[in-house]
mmCIF file of the protein (N, C-alpha, C, O) and its ligand, coordinates in Angstrom:
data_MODEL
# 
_entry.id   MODEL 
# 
loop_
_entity.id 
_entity.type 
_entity.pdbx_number_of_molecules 
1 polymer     1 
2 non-polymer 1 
# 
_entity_poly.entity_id                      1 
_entity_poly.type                           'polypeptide(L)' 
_entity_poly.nstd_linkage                   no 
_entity_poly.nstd_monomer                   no 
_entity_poly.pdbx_seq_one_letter_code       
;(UNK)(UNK)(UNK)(UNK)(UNK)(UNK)(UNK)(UNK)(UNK)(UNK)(UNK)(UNK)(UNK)(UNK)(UNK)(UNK)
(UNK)(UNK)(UNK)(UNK)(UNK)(UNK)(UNK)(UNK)(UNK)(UNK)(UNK)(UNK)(UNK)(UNK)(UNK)(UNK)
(UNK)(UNK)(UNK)(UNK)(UNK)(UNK)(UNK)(UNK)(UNK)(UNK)(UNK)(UNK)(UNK)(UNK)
;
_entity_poly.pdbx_seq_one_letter_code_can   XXXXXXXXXXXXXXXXXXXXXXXXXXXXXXXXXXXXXXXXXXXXXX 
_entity_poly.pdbx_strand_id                 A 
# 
loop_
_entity_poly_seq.entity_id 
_entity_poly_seq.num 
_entity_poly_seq.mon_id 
_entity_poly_seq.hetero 
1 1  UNK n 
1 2  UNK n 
1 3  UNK n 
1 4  UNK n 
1 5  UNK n 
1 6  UNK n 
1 7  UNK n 
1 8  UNK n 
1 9  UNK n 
1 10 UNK n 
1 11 UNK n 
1 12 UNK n 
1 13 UNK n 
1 14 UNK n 
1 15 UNK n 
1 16 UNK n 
1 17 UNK n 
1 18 UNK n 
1 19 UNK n 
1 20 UNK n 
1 21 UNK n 
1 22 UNK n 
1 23 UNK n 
1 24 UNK n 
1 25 UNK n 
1 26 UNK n 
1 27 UNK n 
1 28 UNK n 
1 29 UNK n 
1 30 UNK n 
1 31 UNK n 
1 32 UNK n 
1 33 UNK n 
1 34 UNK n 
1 35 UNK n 
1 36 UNK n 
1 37 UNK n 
1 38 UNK n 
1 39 UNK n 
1 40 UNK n 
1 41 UNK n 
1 42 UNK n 
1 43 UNK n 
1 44 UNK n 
1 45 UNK n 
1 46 UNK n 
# 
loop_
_struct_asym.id 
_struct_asym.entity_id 
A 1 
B 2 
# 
loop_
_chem_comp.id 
_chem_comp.type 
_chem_comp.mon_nstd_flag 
UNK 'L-peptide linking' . 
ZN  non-polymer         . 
# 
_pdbx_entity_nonpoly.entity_id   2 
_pdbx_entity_nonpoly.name        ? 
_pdbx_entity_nonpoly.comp_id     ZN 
# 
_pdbx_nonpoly_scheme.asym_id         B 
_pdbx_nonpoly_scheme.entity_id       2 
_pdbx_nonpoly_scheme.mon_id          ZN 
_pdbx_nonpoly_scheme.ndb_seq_num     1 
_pdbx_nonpoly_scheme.pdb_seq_num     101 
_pdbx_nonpoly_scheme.auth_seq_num    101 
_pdbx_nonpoly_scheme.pdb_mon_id      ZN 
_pdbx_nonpoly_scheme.auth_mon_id     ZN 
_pdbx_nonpoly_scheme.pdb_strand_id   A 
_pdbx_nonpoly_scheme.pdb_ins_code    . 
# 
loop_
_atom_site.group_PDB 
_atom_site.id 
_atom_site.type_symbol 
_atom_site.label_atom_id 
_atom_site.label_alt_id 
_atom_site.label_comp_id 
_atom_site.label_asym_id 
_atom_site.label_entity_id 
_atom_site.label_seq_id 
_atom_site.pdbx_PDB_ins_code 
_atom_site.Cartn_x 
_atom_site.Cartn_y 
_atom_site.Cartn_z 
_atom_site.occupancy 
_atom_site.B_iso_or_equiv 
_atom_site.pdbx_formal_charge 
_atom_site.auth_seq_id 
_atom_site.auth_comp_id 
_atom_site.auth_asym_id 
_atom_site.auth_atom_id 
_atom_site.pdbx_PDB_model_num 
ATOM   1   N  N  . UNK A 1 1  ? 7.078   -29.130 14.619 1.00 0.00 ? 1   UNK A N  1 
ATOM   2   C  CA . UNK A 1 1  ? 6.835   -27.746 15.035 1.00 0.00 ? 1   UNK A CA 1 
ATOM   3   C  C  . UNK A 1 1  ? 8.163   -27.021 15.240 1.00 0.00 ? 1   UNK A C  1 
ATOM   4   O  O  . UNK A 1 1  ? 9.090   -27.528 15.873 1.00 0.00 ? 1   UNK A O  1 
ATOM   5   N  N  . UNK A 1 2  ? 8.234   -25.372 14.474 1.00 0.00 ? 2   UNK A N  1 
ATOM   6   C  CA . UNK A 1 2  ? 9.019   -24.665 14.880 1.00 0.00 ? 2   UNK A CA 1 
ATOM   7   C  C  . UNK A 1 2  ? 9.215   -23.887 16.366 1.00 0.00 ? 2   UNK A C  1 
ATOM   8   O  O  . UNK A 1 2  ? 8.418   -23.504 17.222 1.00 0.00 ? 2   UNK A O  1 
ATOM   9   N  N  . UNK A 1 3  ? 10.254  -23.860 16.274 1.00 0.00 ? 3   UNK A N  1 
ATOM   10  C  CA . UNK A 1 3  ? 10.909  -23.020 17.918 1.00 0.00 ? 3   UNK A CA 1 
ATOM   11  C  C  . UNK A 1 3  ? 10.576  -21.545 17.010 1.00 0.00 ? 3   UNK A C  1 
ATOM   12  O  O  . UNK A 1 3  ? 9.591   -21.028 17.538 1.00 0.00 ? 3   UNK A O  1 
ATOM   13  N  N  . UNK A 1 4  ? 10.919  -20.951 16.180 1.00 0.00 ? 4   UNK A N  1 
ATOM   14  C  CA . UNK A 1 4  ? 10.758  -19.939 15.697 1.00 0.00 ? 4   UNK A CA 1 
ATOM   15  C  C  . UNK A 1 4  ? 9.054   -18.884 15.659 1.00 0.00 ? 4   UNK A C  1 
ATOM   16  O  O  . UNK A 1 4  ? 8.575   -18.538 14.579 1.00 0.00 ? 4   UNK A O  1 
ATOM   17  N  N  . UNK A 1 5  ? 8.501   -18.592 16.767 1.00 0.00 ? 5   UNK A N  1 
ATOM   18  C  CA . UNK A 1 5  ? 7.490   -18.193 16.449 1.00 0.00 ? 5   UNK A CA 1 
ATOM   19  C  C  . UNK A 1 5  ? 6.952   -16.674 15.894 1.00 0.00 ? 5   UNK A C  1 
ATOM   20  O  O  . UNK A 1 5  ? 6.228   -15.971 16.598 1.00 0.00 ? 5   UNK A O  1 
ATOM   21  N  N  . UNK A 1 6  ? 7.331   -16.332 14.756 1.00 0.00 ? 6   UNK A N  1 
ATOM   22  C  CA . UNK A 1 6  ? 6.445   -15.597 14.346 1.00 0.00 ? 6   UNK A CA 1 
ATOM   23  C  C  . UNK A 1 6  ? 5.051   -16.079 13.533 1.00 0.00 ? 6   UNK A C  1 
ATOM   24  O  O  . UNK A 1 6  ? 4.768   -17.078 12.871 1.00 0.00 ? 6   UNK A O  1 
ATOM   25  N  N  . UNK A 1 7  ? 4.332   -14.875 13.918 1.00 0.00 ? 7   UNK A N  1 
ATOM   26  C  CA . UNK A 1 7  ? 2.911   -15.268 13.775 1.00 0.00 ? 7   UNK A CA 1 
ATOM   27  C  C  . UNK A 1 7  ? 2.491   -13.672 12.705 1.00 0.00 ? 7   UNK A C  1 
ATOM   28  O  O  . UNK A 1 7  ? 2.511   -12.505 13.097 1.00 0.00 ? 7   UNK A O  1 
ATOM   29  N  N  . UNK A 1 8  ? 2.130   -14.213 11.262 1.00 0.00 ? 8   UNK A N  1 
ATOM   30  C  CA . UNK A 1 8  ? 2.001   -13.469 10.848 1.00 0.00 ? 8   UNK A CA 1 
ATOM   31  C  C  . UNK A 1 8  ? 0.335   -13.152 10.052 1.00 0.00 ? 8   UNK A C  1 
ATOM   32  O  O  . UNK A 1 8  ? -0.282  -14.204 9.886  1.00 0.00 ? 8   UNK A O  1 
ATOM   33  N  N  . UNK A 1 9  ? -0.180  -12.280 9.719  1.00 0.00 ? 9   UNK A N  1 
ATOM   34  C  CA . UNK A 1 9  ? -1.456  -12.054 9.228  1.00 0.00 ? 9   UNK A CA 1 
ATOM   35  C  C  . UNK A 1 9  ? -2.011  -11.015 8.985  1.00 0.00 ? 9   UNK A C  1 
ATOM   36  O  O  . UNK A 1 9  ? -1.556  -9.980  9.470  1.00 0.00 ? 9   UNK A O  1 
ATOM   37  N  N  . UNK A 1 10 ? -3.073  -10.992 8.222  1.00 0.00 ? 10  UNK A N  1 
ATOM   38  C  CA . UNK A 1 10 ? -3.594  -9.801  7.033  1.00 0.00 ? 10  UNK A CA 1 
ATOM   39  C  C  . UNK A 1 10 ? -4.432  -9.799  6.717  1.00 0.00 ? 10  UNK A C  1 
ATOM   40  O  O  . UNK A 1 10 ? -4.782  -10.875 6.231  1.00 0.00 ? 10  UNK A O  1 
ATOM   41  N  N  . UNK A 1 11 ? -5.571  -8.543  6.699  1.00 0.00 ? 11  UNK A N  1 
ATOM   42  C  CA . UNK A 1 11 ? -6.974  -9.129  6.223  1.00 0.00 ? 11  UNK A CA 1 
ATOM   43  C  C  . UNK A 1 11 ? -6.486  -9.727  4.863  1.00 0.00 ? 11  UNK A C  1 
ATOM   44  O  O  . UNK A 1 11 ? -5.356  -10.008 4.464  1.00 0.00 ? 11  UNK A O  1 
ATOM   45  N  N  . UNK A 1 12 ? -8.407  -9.880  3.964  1.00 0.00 ? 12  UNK A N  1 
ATOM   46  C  CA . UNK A 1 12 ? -8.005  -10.322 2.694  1.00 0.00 ? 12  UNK A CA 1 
ATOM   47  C  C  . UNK A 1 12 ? -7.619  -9.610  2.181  1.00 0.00 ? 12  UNK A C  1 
ATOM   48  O  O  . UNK A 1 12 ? -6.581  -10.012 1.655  1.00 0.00 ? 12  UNK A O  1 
ATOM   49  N  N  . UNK A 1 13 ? -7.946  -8.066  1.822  1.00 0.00 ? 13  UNK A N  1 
ATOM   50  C  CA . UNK A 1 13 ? -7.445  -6.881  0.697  1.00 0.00 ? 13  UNK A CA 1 
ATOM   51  C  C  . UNK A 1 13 ? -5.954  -7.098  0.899  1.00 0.00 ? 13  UNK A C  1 
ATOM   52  O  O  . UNK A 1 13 ? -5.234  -7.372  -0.061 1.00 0.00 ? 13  UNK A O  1 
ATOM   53  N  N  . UNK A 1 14 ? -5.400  -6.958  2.352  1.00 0.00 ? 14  UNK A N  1 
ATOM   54  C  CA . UNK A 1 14 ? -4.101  -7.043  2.303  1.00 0.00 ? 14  UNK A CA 1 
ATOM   55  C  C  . UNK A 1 14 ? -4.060  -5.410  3.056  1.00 0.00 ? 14  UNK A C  1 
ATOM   56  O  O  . UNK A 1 14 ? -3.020  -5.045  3.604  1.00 0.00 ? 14  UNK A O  1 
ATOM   57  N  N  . UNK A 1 15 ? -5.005  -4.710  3.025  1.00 0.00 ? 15  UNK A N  1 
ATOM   58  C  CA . UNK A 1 15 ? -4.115  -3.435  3.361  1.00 0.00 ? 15  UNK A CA 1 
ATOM   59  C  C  . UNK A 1 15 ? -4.077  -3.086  5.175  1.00 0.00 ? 15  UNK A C  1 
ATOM   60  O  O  . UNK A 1 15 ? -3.843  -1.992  5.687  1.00 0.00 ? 15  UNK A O  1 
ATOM   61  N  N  . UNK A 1 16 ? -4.300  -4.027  5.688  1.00 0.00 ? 16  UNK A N  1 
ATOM   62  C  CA . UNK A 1 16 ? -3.900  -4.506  6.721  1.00 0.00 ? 16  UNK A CA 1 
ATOM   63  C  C  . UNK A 1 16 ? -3.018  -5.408  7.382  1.00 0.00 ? 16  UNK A C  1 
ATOM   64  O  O  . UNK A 1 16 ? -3.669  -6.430  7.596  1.00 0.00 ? 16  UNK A O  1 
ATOM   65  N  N  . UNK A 1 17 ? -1.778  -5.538  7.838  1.00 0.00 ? 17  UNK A N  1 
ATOM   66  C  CA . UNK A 1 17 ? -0.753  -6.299  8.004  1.00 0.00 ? 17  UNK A CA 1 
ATOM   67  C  C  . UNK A 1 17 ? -0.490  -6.577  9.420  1.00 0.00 ? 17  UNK A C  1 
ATOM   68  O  O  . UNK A 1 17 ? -0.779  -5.553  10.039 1.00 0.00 ? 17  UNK A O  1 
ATOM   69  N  N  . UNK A 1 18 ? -0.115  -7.402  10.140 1.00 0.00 ? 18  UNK A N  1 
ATOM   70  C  CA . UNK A 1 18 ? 0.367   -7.843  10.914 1.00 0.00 ? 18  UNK A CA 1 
ATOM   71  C  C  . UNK A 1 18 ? 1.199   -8.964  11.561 1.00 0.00 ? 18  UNK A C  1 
ATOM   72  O  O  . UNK A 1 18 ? 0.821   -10.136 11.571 1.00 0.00 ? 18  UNK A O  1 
ATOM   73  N  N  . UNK A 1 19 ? 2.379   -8.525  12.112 1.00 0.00 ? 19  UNK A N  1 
ATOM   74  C  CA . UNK A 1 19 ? 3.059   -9.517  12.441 1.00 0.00 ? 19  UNK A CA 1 
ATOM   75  C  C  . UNK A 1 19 ? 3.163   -9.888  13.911 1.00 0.00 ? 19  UNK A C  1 
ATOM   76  O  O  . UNK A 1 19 ? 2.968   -8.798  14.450 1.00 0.00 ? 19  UNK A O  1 
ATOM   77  N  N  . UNK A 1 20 ? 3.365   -10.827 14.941 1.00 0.00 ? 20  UNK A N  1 
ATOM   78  C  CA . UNK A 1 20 ? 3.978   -10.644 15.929 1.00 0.00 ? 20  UNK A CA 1 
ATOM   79  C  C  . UNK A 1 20 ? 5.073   -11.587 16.252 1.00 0.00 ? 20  UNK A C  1 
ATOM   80  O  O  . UNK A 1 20 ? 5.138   -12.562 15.505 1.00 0.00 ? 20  UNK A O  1 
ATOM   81  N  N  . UNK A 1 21 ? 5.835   -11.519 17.080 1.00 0.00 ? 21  UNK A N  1 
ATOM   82  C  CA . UNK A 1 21 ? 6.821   -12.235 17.569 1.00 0.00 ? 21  UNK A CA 1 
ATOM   83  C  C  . UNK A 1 21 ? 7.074   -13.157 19.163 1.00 0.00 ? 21  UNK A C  1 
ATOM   84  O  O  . UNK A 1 21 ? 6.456   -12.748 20.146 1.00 0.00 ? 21  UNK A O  1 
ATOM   85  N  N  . UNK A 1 22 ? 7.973   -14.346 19.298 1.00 0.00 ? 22  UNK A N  1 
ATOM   86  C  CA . UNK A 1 22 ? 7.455   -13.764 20.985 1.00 0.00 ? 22  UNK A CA 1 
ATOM   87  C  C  . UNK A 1 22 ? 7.066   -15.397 21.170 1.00 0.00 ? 22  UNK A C  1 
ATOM   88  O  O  . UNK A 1 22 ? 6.591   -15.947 20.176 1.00 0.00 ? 22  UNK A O  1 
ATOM   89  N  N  . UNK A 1 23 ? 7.206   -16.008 22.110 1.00 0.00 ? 23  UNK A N  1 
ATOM   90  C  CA . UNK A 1 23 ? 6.300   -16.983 22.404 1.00 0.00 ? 23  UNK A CA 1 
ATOM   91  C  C  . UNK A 1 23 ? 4.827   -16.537 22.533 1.00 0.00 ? 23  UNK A C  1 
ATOM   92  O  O  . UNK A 1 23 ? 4.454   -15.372 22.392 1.00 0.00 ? 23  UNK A O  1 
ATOM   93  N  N  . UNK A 1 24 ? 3.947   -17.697 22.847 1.00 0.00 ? 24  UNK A N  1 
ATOM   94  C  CA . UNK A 1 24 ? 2.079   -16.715 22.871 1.00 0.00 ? 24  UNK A CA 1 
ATOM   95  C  C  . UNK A 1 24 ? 2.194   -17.453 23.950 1.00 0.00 ? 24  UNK A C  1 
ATOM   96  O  O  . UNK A 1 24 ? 2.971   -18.396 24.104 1.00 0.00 ? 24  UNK A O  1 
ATOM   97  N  N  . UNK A 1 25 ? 1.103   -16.859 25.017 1.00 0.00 ? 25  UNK A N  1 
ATOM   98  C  CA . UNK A 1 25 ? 0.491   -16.956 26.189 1.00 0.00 ? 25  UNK A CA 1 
ATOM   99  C  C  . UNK A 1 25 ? 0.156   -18.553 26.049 1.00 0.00 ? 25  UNK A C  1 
ATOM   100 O  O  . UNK A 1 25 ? -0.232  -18.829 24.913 1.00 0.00 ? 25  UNK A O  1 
ATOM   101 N  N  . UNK A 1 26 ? 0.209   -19.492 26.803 1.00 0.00 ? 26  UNK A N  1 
ATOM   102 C  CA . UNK A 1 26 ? -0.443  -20.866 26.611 1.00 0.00 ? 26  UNK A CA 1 
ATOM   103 C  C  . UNK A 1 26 ? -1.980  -20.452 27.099 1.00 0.00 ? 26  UNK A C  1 
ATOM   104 O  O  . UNK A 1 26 ? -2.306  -19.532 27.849 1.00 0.00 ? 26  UNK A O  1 
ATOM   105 N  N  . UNK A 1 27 ? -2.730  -21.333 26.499 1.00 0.00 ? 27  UNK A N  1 
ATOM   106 C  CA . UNK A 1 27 ? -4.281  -20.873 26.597 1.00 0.00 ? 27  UNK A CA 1 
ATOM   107 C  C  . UNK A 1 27 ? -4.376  -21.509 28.214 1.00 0.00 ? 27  UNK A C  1 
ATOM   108 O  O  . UNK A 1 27 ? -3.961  -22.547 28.731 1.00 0.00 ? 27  UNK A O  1 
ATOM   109 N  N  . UNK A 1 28 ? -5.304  -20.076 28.819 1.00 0.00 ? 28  UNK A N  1 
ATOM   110 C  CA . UNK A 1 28 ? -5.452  -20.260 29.835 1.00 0.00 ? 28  UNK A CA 1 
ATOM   111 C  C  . UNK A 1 28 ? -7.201  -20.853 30.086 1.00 0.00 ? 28  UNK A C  1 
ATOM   112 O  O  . UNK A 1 28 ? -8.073  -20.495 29.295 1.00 0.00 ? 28  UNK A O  1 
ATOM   113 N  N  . UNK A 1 29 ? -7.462  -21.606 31.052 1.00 0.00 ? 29  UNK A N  1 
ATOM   114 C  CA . UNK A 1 29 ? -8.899  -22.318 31.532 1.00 0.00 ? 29  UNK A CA 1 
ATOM   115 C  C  . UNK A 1 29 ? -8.973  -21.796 32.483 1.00 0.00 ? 29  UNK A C  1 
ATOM   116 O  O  . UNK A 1 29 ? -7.904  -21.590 33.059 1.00 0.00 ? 29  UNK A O  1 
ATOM   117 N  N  . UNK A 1 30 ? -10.573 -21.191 33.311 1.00 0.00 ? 30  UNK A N  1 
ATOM   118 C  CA . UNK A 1 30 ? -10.461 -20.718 34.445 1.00 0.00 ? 30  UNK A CA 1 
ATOM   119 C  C  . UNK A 1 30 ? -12.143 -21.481 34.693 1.00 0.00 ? 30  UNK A C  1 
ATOM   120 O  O  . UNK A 1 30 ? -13.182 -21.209 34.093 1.00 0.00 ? 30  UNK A O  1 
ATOM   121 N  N  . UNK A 1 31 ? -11.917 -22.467 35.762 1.00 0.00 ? 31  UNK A N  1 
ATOM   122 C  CA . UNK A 1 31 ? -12.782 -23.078 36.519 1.00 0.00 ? 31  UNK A CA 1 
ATOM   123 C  C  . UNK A 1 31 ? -13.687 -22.122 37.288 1.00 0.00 ? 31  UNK A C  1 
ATOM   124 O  O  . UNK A 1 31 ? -14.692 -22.675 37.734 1.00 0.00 ? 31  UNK A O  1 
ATOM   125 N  N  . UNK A 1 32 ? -13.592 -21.024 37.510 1.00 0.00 ? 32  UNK A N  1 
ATOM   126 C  CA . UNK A 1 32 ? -14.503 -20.195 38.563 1.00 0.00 ? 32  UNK A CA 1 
ATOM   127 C  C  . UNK A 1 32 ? -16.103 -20.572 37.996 1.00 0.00 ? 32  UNK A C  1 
ATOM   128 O  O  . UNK A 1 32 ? -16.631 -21.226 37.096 1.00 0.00 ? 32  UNK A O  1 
ATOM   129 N  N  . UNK A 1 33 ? -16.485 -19.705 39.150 1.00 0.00 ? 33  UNK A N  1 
ATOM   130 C  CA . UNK A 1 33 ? -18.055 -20.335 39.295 1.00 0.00 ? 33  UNK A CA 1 
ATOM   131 C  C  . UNK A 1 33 ? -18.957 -19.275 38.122 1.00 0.00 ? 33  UNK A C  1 
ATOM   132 O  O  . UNK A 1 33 ? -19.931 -19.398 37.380 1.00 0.00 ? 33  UNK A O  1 
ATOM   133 N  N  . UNK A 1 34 ? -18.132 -18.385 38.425 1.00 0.00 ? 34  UNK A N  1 
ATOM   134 C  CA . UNK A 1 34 ? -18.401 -17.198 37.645 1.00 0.00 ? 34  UNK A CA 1 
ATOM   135 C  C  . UNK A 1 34 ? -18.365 -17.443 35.668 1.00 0.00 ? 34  UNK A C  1 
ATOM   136 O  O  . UNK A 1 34 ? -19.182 -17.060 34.831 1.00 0.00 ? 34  UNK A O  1 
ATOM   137 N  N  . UNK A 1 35 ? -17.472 -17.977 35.552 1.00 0.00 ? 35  UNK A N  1 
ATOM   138 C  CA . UNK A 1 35 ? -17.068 -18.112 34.229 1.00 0.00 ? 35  UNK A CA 1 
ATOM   139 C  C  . UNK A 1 35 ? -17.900 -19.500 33.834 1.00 0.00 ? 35  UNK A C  1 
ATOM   140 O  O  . UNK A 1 35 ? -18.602 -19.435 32.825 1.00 0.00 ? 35  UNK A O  1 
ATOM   141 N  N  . UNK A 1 36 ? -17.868 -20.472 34.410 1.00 0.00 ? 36  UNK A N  1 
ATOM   142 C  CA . UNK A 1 36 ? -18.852 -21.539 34.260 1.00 0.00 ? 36  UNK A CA 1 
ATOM   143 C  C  . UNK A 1 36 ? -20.363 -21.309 34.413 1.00 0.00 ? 36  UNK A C  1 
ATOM   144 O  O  . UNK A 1 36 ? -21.174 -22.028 33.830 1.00 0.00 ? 36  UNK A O  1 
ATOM   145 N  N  . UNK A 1 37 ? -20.663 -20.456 35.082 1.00 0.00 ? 37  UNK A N  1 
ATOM   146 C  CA . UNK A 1 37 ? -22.164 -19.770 35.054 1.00 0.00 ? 37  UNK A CA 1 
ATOM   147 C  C  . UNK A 1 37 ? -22.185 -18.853 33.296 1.00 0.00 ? 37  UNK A C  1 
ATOM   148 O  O  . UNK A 1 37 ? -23.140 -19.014 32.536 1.00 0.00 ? 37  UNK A O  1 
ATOM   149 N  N  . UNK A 1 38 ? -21.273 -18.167 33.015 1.00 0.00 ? 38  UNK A N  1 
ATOM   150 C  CA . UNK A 1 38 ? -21.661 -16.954 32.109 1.00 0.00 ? 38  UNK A CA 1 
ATOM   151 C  C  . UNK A 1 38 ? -21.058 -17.879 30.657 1.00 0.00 ? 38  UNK A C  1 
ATOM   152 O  O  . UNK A 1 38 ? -21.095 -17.224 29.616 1.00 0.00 ? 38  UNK A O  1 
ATOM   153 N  N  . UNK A 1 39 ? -20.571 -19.191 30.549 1.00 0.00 ? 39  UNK A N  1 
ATOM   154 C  CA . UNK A 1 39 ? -20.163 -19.497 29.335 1.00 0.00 ? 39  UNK A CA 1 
ATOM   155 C  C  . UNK A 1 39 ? -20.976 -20.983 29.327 1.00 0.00 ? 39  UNK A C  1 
ATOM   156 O  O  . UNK A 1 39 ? -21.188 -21.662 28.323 1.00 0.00 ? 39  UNK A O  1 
ATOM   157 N  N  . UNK A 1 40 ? -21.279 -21.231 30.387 1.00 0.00 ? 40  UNK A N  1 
ATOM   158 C  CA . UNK A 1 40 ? -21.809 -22.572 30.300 1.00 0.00 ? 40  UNK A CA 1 
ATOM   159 C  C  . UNK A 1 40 ? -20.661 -24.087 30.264 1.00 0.00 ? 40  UNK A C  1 
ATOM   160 O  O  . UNK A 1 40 ? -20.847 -25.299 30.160 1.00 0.00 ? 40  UNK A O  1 
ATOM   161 N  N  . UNK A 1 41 ? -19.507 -23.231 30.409 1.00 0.00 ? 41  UNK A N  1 
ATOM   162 C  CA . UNK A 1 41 ? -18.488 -24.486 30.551 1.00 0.00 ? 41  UNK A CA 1 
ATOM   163 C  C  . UNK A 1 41 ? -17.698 -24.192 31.505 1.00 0.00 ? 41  UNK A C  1 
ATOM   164 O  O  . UNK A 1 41 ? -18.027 -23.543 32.497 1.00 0.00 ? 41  UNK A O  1 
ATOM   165 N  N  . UNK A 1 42 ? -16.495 -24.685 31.261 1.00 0.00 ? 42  UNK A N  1 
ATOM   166 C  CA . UNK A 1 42 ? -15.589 -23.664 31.782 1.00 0.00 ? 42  UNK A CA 1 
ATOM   167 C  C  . UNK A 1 42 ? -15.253 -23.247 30.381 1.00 0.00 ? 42  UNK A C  1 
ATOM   168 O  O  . UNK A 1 42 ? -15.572 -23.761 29.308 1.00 0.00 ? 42  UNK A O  1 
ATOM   169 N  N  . UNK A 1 43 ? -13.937 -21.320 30.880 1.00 0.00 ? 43  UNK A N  1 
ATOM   170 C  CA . UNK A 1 43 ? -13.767 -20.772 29.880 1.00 0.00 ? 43  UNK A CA 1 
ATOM   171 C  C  . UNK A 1 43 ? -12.232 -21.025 29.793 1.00 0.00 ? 43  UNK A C  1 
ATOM   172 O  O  . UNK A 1 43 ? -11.486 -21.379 30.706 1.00 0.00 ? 43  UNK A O  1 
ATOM   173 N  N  . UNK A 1 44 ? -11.920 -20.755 28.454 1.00 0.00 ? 44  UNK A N  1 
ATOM   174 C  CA . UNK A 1 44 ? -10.821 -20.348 28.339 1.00 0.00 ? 44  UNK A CA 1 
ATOM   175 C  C  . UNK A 1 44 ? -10.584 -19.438 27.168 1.00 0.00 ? 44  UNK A C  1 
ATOM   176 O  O  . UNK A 1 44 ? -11.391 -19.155 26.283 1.00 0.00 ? 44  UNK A O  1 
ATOM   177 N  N  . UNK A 1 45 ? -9.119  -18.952 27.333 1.00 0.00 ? 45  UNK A N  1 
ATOM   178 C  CA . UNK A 1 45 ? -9.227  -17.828 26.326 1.00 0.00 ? 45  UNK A CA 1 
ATOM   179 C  C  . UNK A 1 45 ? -7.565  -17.801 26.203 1.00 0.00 ? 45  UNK A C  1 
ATOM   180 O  O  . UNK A 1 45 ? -6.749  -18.095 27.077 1.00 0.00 ? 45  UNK A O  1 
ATOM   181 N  N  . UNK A 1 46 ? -7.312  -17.330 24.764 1.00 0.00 ? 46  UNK A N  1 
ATOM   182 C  CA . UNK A 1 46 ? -6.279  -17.208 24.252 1.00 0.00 ? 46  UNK A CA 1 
ATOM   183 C  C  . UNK A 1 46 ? -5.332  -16.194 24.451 1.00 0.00 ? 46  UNK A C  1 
ATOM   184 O  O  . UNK A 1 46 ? -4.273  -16.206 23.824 1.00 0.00 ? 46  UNK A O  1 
HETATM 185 ZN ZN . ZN  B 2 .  ? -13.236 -17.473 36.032 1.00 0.00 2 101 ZN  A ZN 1 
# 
């Protein structure tokens, strides 16, 4: 694995582009009672 993170992407036509840069958020898990009631697990999200 690269230290270098760009993260790049495009629909299929292409006439949509995007890049970003940057470390990304590490995926976060949230045990609440709340989120385990409304997902049926616990959640997490990117
Ligand atoms: Zn929660």
């Amino acid at each position: 694995m690269t230290n270098d993170r760009v993260v790049k992407g495009s629909c299929i036509c292409g006439a949509v582009r995007y890049k970003a840069e940057g470390p990304l958020r590490p995926i976060i898990a949230c045990h609440c009672t709340e989120c385990r009631k409304s997902t049926g697990n616990y959640f997490t999200a990117s």
